[in-house]
Backbone as a ProteinNet text record, in pm:
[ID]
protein_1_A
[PRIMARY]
XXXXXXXXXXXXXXXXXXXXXXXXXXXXXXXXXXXXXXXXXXXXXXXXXXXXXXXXXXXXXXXXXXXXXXXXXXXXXXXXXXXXXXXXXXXXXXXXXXXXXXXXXXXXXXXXXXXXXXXXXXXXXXXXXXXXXXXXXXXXXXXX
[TERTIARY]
-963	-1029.5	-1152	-1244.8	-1391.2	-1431.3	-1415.3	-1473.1	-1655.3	-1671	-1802	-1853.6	-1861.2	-1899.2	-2054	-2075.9	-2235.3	-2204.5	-2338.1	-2399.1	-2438.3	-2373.8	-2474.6	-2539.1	-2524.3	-2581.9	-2612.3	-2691	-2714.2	-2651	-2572	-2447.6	-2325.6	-2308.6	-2164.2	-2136.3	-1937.3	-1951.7	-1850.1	-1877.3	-1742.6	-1553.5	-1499.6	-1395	-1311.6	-1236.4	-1192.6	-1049.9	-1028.4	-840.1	-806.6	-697.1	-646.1	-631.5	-536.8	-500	-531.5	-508.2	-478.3	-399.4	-290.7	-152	-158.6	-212.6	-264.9	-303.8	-167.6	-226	-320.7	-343	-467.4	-583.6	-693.9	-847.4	-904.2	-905.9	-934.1	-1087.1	-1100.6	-1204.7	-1242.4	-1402.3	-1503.2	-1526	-1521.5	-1599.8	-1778.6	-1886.2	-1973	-2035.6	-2062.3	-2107.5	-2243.9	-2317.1	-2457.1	-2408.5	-2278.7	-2246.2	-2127.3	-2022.3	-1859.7	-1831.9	-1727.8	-1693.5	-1567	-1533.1	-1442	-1345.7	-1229.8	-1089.2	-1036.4	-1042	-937.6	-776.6	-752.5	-602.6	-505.6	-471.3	-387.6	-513.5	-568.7	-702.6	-733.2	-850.9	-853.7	-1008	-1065.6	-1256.1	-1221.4	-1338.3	-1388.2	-1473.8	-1459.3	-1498.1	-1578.9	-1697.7	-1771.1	-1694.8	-1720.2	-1733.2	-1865.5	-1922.7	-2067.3	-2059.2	-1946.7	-1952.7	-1874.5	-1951.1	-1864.6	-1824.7	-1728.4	-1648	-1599.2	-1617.8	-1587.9	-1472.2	-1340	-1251.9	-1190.6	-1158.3	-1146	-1029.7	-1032.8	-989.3	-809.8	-751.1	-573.4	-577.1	-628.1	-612.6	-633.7	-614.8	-652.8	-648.6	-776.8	-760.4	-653	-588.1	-435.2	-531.8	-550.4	-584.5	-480.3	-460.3	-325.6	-367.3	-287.9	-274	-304.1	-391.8	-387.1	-267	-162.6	-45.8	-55.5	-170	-215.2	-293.4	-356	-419.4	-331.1	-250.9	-127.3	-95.9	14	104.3	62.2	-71.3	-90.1	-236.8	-248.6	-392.5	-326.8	-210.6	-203.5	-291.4	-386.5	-432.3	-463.5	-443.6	-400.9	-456.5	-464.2	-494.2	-464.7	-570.3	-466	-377.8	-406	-314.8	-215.5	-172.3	-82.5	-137.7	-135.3	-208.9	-308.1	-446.2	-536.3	-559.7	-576	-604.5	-690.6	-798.5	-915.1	-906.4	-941.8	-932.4	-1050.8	-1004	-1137.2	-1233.7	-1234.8	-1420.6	-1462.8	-1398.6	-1487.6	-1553	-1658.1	-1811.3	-1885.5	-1820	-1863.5	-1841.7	-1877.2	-1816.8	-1693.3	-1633.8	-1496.5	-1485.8	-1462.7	-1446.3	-1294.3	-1257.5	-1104.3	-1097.7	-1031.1	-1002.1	-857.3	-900.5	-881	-787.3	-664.6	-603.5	-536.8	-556.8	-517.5	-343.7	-283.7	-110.2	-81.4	-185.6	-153.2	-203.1	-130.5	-194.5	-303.7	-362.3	-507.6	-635.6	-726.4	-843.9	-871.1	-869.7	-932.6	-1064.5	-1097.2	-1292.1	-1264.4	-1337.5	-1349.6	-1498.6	-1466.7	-1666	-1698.8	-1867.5	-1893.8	-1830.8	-1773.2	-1761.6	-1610.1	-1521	-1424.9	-1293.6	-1185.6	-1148.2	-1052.2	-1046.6	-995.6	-874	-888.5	-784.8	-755.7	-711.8	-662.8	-655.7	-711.2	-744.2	-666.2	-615	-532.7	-507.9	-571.7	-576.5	-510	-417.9	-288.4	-267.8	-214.9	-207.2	-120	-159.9	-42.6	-43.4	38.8	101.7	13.6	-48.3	-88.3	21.9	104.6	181.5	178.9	221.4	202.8	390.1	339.5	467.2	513.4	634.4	709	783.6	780.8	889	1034	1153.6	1251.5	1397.7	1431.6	1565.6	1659.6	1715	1789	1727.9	1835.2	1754.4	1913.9	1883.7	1996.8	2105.7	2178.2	2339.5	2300.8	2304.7	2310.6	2427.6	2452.8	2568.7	2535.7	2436.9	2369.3	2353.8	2356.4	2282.7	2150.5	2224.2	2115.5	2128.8	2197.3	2234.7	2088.8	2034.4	1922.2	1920.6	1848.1	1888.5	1966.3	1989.5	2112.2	2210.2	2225.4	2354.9	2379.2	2320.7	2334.1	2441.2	2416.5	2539	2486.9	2334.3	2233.3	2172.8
1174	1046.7	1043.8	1004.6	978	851.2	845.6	675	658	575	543	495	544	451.7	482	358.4	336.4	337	413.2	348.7	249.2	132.5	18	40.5	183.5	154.1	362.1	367.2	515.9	586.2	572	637.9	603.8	552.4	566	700.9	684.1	832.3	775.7	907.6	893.1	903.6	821.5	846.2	1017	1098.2	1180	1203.9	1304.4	1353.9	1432.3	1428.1	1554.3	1688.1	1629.4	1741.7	1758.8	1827.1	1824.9	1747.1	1717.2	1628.8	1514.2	1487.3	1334.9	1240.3	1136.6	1070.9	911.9	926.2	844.2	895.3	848.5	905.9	777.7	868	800.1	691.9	611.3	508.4	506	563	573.1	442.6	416.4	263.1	294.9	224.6	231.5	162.9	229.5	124.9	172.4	109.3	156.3	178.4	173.2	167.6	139.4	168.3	162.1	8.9	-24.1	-200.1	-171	-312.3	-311.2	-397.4	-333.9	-430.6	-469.4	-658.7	-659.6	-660.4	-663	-715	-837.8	-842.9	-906.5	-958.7	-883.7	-976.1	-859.7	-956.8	-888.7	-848.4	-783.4	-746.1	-679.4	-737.9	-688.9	-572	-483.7	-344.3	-279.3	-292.1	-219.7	-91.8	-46.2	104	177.4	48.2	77.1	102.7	108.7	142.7	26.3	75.9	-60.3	75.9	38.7	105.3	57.6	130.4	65.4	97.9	42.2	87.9	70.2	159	135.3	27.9	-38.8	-147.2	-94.2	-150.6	-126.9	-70.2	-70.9	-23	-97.1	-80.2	-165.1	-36.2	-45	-11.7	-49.2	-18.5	-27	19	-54.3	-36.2	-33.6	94.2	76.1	157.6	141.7	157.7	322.5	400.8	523.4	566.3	621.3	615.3	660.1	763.7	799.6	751.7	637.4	537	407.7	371	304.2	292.6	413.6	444	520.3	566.8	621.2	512.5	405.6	329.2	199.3	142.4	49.2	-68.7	-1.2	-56.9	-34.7	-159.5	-166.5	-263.2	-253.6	-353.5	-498.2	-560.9	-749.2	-800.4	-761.4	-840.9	-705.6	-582.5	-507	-378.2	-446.6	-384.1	-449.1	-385.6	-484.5	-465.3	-583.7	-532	-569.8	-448	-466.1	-444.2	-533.7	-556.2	-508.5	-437.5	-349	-409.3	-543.4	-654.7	-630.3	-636.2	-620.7	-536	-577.4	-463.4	-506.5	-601	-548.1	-465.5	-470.3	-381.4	-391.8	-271.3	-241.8	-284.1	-356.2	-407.6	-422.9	-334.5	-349.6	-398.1	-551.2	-614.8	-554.9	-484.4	-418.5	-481.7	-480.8	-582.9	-452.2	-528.2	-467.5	-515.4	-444.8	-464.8	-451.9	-334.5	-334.8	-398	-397.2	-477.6	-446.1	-362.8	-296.7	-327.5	-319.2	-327.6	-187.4	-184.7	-22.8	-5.6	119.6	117.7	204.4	100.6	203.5	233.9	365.8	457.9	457.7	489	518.9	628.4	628.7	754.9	790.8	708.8	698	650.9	718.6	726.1	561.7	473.4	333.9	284.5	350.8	282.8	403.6	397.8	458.6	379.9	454.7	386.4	508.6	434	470.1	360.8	462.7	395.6	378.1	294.4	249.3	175.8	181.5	113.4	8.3	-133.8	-232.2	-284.9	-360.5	-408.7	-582.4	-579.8	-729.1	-798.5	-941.7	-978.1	-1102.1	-1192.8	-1319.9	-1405.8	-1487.1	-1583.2	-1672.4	-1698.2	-1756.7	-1859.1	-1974.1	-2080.3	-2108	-2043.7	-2037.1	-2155.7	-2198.8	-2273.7	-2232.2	-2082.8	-1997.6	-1837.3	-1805.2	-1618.5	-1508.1	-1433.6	-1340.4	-1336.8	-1280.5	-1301.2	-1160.3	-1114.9	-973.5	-988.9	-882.2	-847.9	-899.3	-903.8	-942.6	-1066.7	-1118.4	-1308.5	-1345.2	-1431.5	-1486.5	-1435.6	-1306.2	-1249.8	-1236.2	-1284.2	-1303.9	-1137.5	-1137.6	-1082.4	-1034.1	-949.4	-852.6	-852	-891.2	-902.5	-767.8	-686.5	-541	-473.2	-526.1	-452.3	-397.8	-387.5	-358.8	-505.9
-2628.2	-2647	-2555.1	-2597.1	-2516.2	-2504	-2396.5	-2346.2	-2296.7	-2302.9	-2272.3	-2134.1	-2035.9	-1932.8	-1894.7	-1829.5	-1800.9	-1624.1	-1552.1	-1436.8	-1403.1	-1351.9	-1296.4	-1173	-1098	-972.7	-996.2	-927.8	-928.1	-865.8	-725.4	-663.5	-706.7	-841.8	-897.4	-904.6	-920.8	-911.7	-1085.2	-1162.9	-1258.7	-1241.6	-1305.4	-1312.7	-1275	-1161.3	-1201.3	-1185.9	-1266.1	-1186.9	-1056.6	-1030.9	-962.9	-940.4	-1085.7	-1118.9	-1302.8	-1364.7	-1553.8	-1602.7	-1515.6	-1561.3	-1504.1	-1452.2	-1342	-1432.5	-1441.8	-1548.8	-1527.1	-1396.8	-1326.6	-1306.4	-1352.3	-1322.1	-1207.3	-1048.3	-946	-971.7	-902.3	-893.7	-763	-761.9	-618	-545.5	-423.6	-393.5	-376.9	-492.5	-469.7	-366.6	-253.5	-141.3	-49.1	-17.9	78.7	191.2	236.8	368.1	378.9	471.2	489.9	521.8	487.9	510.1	541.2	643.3	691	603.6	624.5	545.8	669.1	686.9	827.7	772.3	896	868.3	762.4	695	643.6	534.3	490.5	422.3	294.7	211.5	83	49.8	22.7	39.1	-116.1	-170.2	-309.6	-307.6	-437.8	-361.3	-493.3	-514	-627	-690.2	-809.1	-842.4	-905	-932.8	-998.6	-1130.3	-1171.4	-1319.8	-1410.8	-1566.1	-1683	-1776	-1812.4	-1879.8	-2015.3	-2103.1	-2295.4	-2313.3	-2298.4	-2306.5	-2483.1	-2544.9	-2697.9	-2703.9	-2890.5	-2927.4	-2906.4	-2874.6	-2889.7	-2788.1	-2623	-2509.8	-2405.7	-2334.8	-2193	-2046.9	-1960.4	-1830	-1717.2	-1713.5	-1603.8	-1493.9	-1341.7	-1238.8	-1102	-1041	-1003.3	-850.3	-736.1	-636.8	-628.9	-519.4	-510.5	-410.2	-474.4	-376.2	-201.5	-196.9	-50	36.4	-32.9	50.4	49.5	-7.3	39.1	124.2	101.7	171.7	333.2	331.6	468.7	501.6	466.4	504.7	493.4	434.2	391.8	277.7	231	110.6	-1	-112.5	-262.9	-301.9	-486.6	-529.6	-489.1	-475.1	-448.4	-536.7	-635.9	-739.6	-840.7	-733.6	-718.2	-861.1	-1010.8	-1127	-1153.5	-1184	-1231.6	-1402.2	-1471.4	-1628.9	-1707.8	-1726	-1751.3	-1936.9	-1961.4	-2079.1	-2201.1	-2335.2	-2393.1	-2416.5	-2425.1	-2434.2	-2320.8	-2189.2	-2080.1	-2065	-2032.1	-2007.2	-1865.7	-1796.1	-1639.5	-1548.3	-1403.1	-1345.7	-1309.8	-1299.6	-1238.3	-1075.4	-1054	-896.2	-899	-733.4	-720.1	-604.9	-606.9	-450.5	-396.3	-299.3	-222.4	-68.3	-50.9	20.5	133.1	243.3	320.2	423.4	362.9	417.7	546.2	666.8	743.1	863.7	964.9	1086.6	1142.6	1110.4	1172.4	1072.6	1111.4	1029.2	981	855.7	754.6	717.6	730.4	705.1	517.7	471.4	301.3	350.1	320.2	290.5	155	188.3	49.3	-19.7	-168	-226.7	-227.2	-119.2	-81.4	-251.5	-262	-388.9	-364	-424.1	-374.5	-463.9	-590.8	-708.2	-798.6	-863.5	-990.6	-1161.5	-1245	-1365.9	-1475	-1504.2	-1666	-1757.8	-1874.7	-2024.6	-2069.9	-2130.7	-2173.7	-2314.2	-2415.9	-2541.2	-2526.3	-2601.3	-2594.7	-2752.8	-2728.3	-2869.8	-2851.3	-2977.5	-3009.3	-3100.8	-2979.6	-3076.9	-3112.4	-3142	-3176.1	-3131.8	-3077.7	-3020.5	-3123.6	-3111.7	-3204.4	-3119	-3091.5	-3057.6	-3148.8	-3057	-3156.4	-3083.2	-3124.1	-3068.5	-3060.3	-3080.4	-3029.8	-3007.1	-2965.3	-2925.8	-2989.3	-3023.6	-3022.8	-2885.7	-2917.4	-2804.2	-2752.8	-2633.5	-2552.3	-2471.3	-2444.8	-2343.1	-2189.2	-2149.9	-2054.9	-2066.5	-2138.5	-2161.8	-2065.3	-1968.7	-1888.6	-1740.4	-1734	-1622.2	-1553.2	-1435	-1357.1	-1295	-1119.2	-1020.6	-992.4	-983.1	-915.4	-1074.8	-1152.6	-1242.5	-1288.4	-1307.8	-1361	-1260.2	-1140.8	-1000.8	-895.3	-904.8	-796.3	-709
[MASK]
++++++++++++++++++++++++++++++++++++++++++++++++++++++++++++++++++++++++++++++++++++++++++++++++++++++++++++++++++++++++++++++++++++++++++++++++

């Protein structure tokens, strides 16, 4: 599949992988200069790029597990979902979990983007639902 993306800024970098099997294509922070993430706080973070994502898909924006887990920061709103009309830029607010203040650089890889298919469905208001074995078993009911 071939997607379309545009430069909005001339040091964008494109989408890339890892690896061949990597089924996330990392997202650069386009920036003139390194910014600080403080503590417990959330900074919006360019990529410079708009992206055409085709009809029956959506951009899944998702945490780079090694800047997580060893920087403490992630998306703010955990997945982001960029939807195929959108044609602005990709900006990922960028939240910082840990107690220290984090520096993002330019060029620096910040998110992860995978293309994902969903189902368009239409809601139905019904006054009953089918019977499951489960019913209305909440939290924990499975035994975990």
């Amino acid at each position: 599949m071939n997607i379309q993306v545009k430069k909005l800024k001339s040091n964008a970098q494109l989408p890339t992988r890892g690896s061949a099997y990597a089924a996330g294509y990392d997202l650069y922070a386009c920036l003139e200069e390194a910014i600080t993430v403080p503590a417990g706080e959330t900074v919006k973070v360019g990529t410079g790029l708009s992206i055409a994502v085709p009809e029956g898909y959506f951009g899944a924006i998702f945490a780079r597990s090694g800047l997580a887990a060893k920087e403490g920061l992630r998306p703010a709103n955990c997945v982001g979902v960029a939807d195929s009309d959108y044609r602005g830029e990709y900006i990922v607010a960028l939240h910082n979990d840990s107690a220290v203040a984090r520096v993002v650089t330019p060029g620096e890889r910040i998110a992860q983007l995978v293309i994902m298919p969903f189902l368009s469905v239409t809601f139905e208001e019904a006054q009953t639902l089918d019977e499951t074995e489960r019913g209305e078993g909440g939290f924990g009911s499975t035994g975990k």
